[in-house]
C-alpha positions as CSV (number, residue, x, y, z in Angstrom):
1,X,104.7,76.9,102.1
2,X,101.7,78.4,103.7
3,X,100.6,77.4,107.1
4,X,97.0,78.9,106.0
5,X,96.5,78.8,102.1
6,X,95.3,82.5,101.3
7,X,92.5,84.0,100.1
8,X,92.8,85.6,96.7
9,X,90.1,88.2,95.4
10,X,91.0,87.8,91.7
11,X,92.6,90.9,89.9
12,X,94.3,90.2,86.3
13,X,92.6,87.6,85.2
14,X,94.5,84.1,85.1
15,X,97.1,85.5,87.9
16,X,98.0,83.6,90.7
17,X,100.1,84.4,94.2
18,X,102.9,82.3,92.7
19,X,103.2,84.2,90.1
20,X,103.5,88.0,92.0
21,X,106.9,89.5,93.0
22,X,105.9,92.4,95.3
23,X,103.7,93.4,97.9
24,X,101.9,96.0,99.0
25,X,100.1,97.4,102.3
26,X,97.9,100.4,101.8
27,X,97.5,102.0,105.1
28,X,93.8,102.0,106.6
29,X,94.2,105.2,109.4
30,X,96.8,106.2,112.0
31,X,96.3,105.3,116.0
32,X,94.2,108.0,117.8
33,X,97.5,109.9,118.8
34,X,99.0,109.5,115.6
35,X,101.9,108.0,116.2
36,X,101.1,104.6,115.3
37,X,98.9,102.9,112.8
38,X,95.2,101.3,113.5
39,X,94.4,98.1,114.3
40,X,93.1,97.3,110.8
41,X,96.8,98.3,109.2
42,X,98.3,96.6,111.8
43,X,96.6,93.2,110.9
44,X,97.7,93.9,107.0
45,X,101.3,94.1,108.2
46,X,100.8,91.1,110.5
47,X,99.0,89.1,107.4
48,X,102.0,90.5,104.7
49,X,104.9,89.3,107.1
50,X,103.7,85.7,107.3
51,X,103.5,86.0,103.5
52,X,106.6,87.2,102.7
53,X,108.3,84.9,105.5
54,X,106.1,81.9,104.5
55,X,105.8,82.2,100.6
56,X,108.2,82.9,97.6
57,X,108.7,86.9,98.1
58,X,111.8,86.6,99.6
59,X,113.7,84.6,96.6
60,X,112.1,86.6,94.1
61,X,113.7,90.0,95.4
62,X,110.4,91.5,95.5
63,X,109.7,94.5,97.5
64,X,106.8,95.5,100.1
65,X,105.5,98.8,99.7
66,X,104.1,100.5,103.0
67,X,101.6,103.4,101.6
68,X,100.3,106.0,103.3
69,X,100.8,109.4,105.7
70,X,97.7,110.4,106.9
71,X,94.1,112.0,106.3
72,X,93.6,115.7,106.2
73,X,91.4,115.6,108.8
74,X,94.6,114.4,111.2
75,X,96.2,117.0,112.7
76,X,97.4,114.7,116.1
77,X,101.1,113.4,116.7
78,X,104.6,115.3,117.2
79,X,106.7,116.7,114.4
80,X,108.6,114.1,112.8
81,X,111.9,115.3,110.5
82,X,112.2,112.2,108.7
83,X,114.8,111.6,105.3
84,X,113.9,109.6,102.4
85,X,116.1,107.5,100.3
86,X,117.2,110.4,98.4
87,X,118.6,112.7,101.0
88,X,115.0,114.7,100.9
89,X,114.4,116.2,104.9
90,X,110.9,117.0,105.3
91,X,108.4,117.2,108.0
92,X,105.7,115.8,108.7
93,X,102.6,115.9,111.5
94,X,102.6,112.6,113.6
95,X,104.3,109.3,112.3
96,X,103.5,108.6,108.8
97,X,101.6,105.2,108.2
98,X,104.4,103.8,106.1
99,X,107.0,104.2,108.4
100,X,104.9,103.0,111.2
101,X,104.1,99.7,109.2
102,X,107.6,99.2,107.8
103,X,108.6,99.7,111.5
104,X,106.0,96.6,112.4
105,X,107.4,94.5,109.6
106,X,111.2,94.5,110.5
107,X,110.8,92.2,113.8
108,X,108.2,90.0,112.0
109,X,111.1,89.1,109.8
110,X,110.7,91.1,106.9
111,X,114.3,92.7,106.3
112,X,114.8,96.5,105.9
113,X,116.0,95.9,102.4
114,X,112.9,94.9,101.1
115,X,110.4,97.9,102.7
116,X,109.3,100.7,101.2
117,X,107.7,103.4,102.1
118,X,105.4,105.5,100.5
119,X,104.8,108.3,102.9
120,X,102.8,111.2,101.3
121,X,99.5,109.7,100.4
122,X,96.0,110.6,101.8
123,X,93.5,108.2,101.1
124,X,93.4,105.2,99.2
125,X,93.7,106.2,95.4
126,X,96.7,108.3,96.1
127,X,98.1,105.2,98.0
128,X,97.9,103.5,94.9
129,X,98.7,106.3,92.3
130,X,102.2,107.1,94.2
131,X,103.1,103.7,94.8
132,X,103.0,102.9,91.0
133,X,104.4,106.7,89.4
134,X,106.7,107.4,92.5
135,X,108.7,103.9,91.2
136,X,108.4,102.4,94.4
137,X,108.5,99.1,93.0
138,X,111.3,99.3,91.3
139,X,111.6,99.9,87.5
140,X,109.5,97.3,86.4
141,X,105.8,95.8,85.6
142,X,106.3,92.9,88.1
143,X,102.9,91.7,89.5
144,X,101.9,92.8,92.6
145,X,99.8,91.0,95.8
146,X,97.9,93.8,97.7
147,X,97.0,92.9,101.1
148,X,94.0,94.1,102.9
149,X,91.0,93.4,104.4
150,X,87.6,92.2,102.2
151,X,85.7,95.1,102.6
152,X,88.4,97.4,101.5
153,X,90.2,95.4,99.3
154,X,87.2,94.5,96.5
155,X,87.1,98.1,96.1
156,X,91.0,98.6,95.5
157,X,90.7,95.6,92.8
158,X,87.2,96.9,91.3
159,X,87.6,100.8,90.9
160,X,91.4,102.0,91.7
161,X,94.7,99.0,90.9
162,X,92.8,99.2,86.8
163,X,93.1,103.0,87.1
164,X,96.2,104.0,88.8
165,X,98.9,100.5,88.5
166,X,100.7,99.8,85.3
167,X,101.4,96.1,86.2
168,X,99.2,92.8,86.6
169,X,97.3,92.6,90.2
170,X,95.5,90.7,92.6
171,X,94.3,90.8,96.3
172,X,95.3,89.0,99.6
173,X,92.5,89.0,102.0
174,X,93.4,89.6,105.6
175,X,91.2,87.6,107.7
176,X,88.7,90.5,109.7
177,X,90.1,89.1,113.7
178,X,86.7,89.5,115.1
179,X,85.2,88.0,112.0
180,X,83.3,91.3,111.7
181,X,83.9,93.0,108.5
182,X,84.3,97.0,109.0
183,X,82.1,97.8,105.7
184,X,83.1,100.1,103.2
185,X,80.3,102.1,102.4
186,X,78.3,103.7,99.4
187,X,80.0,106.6,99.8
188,X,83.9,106.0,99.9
189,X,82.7,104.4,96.6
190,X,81.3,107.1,95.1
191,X,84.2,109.5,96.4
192,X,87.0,107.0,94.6
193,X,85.0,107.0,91.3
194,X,84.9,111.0,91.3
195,X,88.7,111.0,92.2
196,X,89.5,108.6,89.2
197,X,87.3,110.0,87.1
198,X,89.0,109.8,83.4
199,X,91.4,108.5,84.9
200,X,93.9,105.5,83.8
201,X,96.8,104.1,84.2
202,X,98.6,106.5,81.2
203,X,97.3,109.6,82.7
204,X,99.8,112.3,82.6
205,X,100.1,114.2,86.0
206,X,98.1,111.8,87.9
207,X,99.3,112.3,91.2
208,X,98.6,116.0,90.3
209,X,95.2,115.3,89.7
210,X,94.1,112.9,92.1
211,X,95.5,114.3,94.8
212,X,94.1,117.5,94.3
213,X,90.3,115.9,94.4
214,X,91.3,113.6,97.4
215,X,91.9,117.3,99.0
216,X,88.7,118.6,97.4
217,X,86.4,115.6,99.4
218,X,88.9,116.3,102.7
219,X,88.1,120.2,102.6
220,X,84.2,119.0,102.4
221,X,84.6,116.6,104.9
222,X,86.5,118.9,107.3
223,X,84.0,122.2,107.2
224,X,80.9,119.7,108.0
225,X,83.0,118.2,110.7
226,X,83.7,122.5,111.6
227,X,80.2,122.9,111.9
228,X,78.9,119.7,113.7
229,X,81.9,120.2,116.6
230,X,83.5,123.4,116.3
231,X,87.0,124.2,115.2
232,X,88.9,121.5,116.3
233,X,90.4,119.9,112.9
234,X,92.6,121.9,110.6
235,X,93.2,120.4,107.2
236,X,97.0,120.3,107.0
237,X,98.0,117.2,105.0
238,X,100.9,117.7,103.4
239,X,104.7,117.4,104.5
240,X,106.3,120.5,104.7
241,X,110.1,121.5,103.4
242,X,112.1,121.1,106.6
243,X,113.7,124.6,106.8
């Protein structure tokens, strides 16, 4: 089994690891050119590989679920014309963080088969809201193991899987490599609990909804970042329809 039994931040009460099918790795920032994902999401994919090669994911046909593209305050990295599962071409700005993780995951033994990638999100709560209602794991309420760091992950089992994921959860804590944890503060709190407010897992048109607050706290964050530096961000988040 496991060479290092994990640590579990407790979710649905009376779930254990053995008992989750899939997997899933929200994305925690892009590389400064944007091409590649951060140190922190490449420690998650690190972490997820050794469980999915080490545990029970494999024979239970679960899938791993990369989320992510980027924040709205990005605007670094080439054009990328990428095309999804369904034969969708669109473009986005730098490398989406899924795609960069599920590209990490292949040679650490994870097979193609069993990625997949969520590539429009923009912060957290739309990681977990299109992961769930965009069917990437499948169609069905199998439990789910979502791997992150401490600091970020009590707040993904606290405020946003109750909200957002219509199947049982728990957390995987990747160990912080410089035993430093990178704090999530007060106010990435307060921003998930105005994005989820009224919020749950039945919601109609969540995506919709949350998304268009996650853009709401970027537009903010962006015109005080305009005024402390000058007109170097633009908020372009979205993928565009490749012509």
């Amino acid at each position: 089994m496991y060479t290092q039994e994990p640590r579990i931040l407790e979710g649905t009460p009376g779930l254990t690891l053995e008992d989750t099918v899939h997997m899933m790795i929200p994305g925690r920032g892009r590389s400064a050119d944007g091409e590649s994902i951060s140190e922190q999401t490449i420690q998650r994919v690190k972490y997820a590989a050794t469980l999915y090669t080490e545990g029970h994911f494999a024979e239970r046909s679960g899938v791993v679920v990369c989320s992510g593209y980027k924040t709205p305050a990005e605007s670094l990295g080439i054009d990328h014309i990428i095309e999804d599962d369904q034969g969708r071409v669109e473009r986005f700005v730098g490398m989406p963080e899924a795609d960069s993780a599920a590209d990490f995951l292949i040679p650490l033994g994870v097979p193609r088969t069993a990625i997949r990638r969520e590539r429009h999100s923009i912060d957290t709560v739309t990681n977990f809201a299109r992961s769930e209602r965009e069917g990437h794991f499948g169609i069905n309420d199998h439990p789910v193991a979502i791997v992150a760091q401490e600091s970020h992950l009590e707040r993904m089992i606290k405020e946003i899987a109750p909200r957002t994921l219509k199947r049982p959860y728990l957390g995987v804590v990747v160990p912080e490599e410089d035993g430093k944890a990178n704090v999530d503060g007060r106010a990435a709190l307060l921003v998930t609990k105005f994005i989820l407010r009224g919020i749950t897992p039945e919601t109609p048109d969540m995506i919709k909804i949350v998304d268009r607050r996650a853009r709401m706290v970027w537009a903010g964050v962006n015109l005080a970042t305009k005024f402390k530096k000058g007109p170097a961000y633009n908020t372009e988040a979205a993928p565009v329809k490749a012509a």
